[in-house]
C-alpha positions in Angstrom: 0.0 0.0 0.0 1.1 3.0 -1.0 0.5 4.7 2.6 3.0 2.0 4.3 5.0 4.8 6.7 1.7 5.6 8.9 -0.7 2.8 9.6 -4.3 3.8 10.2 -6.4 2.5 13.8 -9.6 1.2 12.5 -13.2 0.4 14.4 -15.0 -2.4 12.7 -18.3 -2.6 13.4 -20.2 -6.0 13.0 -22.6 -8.4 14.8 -21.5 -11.1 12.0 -18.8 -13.4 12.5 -18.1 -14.5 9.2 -17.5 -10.7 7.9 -15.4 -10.1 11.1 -13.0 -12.9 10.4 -13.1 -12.2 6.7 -12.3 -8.5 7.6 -9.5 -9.2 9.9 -7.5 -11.2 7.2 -8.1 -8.0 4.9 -6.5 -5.8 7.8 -2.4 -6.2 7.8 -0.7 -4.5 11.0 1.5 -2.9 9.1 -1.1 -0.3 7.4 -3.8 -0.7 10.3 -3.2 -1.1 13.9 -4.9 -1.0 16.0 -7.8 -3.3 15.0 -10.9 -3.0 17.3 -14.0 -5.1 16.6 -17.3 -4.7 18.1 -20.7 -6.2 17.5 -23.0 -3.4 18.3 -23.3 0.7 17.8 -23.4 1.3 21.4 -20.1 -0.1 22.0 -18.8 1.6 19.2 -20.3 5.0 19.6 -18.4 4.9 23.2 -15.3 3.4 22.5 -14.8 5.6 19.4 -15.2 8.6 21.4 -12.9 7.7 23.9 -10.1 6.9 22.4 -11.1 7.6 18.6 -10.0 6.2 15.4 -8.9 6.6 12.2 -11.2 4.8 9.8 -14.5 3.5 11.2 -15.8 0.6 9.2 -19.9 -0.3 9.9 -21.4 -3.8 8.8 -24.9 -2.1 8.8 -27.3 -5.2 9.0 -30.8 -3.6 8.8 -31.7 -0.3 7.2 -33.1 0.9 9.9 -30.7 0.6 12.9 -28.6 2.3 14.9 -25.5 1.9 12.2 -26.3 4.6 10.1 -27.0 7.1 13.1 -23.2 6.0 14.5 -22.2 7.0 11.3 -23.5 10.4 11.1 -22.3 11.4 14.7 -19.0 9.9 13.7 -18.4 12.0 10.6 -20.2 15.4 12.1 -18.2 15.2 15.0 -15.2 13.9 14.3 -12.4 14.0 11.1 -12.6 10.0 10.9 -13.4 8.4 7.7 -16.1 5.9 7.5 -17.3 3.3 5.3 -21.2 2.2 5.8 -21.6 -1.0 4.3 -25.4 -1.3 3.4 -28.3 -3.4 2.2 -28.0 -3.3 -1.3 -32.1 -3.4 -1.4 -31.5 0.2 1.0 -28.4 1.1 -0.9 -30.3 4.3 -2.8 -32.6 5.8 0.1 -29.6 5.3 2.6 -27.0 6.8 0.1 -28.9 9.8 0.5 -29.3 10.3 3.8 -25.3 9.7 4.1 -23.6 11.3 1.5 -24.4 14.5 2.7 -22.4 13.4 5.7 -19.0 12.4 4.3 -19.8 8.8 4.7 -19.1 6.3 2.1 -21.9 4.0 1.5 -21.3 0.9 -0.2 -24.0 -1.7 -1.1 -23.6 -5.8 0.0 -22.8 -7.9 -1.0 -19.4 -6.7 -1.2 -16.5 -8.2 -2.5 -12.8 -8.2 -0.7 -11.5 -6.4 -3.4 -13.8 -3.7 -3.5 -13.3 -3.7 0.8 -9.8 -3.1 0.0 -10.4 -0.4 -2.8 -12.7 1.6 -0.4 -10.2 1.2 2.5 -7.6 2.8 0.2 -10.2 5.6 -0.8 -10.4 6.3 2.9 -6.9 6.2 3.6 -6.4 9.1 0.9 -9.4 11.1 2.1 -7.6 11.1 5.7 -4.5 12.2 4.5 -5.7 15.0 2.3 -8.1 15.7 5.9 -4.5 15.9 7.6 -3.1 18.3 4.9 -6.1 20.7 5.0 -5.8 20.9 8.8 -1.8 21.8 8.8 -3.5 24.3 6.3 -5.8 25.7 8.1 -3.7 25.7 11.2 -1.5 27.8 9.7 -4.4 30.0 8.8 -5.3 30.9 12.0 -1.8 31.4 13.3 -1.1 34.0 10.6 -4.9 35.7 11.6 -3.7 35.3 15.2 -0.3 37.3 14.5 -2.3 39.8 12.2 -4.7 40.5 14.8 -1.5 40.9 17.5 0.5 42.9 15.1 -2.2 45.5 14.4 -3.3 45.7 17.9 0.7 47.1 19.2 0.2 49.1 16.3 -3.1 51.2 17.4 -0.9 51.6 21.1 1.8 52.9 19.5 -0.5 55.0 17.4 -2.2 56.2 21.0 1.1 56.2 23.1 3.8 57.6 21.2 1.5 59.8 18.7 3.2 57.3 15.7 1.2 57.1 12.3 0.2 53.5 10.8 3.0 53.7 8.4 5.2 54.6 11.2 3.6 52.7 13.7 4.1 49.2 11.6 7.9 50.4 10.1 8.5 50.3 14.1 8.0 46.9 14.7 8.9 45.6 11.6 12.3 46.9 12.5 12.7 45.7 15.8 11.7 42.6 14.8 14.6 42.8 12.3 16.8 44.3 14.5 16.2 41.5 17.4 15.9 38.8 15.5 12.3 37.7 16.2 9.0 37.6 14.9 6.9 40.7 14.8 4.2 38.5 16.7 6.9 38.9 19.7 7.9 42.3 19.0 4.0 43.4 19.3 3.5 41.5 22.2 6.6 42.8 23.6 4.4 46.3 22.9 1.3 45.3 24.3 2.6 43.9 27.4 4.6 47.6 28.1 1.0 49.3 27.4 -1.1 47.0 29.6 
């Protein structure tokens, strides 16, 4: 697998033994560990949000259960990928109460081929997840410094009668000049104002 340097924890999700040991075989250790199987959605629903998981993969066996609610909460509340496997009788009218969610629905009978494929699917969805997030992490730090920056520069604008231009030339220079962020330089500012 292509995603060998980071294995992904899974949740399985199945009340039938023949899908859990076929599923387990599909599941190598060295591209998912750990492995957690449970047979109901109660189980799961608590165990997944205590300790969470990567991938959560539900063997819905009715259309009407808890399963598809589990996976709702799971992807609304959580960045974990999940793959609902379905009814294939349900598959339409369940597709569209899911997709809307992130979830991937996929009808049974279901071959191991196509488990694999949608685990791989997953797998990619989390890691482009995990790039979006440094993304938007860094974001909000920037924000976060523009917000701090601008803020030193209205007190230096009220305390020592600078203009904006003048004001932000300051601590762009000091920041130069010590050799540190302007983030530190304007809460260097703030801190002698407060």
């Amino acid at each position: 697998m292509i995603f060998s340097e980071h294995t992904y924890s899974i949740l399985v999700v199945s009340a039938g033994e023949k899908f859990n040991t076929v599923i387990s075989r599909l599941l190598p250790v060295n591209q998912y560990w750990p492995v957690v199987i449970v047979k109901d959605s109660e189980d799961a629903r608590r165990l997944f949000f205590e300790k969470g998981f990567d991938i959560v993969l539900i063997n819905a066996q009715t259309p009407y259960n808890d399963d598809i609610q589990l996976a709702v909460d799971i992807c609304d509340k959580s960045e974990a990928g999940v793959i609902l496997l379905t009814p294939g009788d349900y598959y339409e009218e369940i597709c569209s109460k899911t997709i809307p969610h992130g979830i991937m629905t996929v009808s049974k009978p279901v071959t191991e081929h196509y488990i694999r494929q949608s685990l791989s699917l997953v797998c990619a969805m989390a890691e482009r997840m995990k790039n979006l997030m440094k993304k938007q992490d860094t974001v909000d730090e920037k924000i976060e410094e523009i917000r701090i920056v601008n803020r030193a520069k209205w007190l230096l604008i009220d305390h020592s009668r600078m203009t904006e231009p003048e004001a932000h030339r300051f601590i762009e220079k000091k920041a130069m000049d010590d050799r540190v962020s302007k983030k530190d330089v304007a809460l260097r500012i703030i801190s002698q104002y407060s």
